[in-house]
N, C-alpha and C positions, 0 to 999 in steps of 0.2 A: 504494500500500500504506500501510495508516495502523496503527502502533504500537499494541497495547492491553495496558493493565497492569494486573495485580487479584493477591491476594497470599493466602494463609494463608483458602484453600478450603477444606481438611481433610475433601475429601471421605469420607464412611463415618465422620464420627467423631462417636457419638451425644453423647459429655460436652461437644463445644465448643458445642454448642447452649444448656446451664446454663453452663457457663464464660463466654459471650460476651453471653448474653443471648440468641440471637439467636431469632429470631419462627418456629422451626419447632415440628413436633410431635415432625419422626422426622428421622434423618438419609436416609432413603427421600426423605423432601419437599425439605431442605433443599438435597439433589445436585440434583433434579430441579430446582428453582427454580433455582441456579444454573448449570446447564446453557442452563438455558431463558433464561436474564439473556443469558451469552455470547452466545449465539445470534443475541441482539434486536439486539446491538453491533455482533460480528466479522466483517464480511464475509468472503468467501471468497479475499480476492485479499491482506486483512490478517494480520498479525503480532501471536500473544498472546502474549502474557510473565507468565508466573507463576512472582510473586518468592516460593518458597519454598510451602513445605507444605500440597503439594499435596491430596495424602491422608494420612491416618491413623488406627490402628486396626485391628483383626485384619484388616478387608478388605482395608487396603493391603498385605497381606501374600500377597494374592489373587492372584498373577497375569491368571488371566481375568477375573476384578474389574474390574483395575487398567485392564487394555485394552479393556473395556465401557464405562469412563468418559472411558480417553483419546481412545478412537475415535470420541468425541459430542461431543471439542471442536473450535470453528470455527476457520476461517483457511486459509491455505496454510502458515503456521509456526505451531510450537508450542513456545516454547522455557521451557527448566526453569533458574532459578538457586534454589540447591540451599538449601533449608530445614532446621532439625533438625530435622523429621520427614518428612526424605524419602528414606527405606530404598532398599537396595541395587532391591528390585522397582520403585520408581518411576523410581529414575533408570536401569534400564534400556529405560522404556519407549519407544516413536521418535521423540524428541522430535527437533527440526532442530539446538538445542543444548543440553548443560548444561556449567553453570559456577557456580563460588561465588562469583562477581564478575565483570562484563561491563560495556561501555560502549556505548551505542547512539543514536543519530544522530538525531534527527528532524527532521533540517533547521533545527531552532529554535535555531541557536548552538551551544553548546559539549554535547559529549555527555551525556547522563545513566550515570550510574553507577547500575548496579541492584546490589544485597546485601542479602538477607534480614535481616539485621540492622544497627539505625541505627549510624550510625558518624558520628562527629566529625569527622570533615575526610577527605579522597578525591583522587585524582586531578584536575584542572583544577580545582579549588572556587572558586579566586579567581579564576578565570578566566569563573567562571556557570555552571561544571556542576551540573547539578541532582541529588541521590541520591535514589533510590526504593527504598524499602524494606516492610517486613512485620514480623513476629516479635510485634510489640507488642498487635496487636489492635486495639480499639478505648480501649486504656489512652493514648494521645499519635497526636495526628492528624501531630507534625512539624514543621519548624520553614519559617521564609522561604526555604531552599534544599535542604531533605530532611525529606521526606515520605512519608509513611505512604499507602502504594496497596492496604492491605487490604480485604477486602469488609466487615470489621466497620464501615467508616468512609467507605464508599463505599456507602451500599445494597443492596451485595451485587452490584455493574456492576462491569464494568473501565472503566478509563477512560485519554482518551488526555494526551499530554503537555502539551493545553492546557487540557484539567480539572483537572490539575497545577497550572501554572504559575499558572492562576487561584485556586484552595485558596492556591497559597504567598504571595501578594502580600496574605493575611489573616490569617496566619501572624507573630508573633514570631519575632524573630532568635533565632538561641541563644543561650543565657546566657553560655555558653563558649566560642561563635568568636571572639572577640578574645584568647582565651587560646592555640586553636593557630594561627590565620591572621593576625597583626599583620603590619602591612604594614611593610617594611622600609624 
């Protein structure tokens, strides 16, 4: 089973297309394309993780909507860490989990910390955990140890923890880890 991570979808939402820039006509095409990315990626036996906002927009408000788009996404797991904009209709949909913060394993060292929103220091940080996040868009790709897994900054693919890890090793420190993580 191989981990996949993509973030700030917002499926049905025609404005994040002018807000983000991003290269659709209609939020019609833009779901579709991204349905169609997943797809190319998440085998059936893998694990998606989408950090945060997922849908939004009167459609996420949709129930049958909501469960036309979940039921097209790949994998044997679908799990949700919880975005602000992702209403009471999405996180009831069947995902395997949701949570506003979660830590998960890739076999690659110390866990990843997923939170829709960047955060300064986390659980094992000095230890090599890595955070994966969303919220931002394509305004900050992330720093050397958290990073930005959104589609605006990822071509619109999820991607796994060693597309990660590769991005972060290009990545500046943050300005501000020496101010919460000094070493004792």
């Amino acid at each position: 089973m191989i981990n996949w991570y993509t973030a700030d979808t917002h499926f049905g939402h025609e404005n994040i297309i002018k807000h983000c820039g991003r290269p659709f006509q209609s939020a019609a095409q833009m779901d579709a394309v991204l349905l169609e990315n997943l797809a190319s990626k998440v085998g059936p036996e893998d694990a998606l993780w989408i950090v945060g906002d997922f849908a939004f927009g009167p459609k996420a408000k949709d129930r049958k909507w909501l469960l036309n788009i979940f039921s097209r996404l790949p994998g044997a797991e679908q799990h949700l860490v919880v975005g602000n904009h992702d209403g009471e209709a999405t996180q009831a949909l069947p995902w395997t989990t949701v949570t506003d913060l979660t830590e998960v394993s890739d076999g690659s060292g110390a866990p990843s910390v997923l939170c829709h929103y960047p955060m300064i220091t986390w659980h094992r940080a000095r230890k090599g955990a890595m955070h994966l996040f969303g919220h931002v868009h394509d305004q900050w790709f992330g720093s050397r140890n958290a990073v930005n897994v959104g589609v605006d900054v990822w071509g619109y693919v999820p991607v796994t923890i060693r597309d990660i890890q590769q991005r972060a090793m290009s990545l500046q420190e943050n300005k501000h880890w020496q101010d919460v993580e000094q070493v004792s």
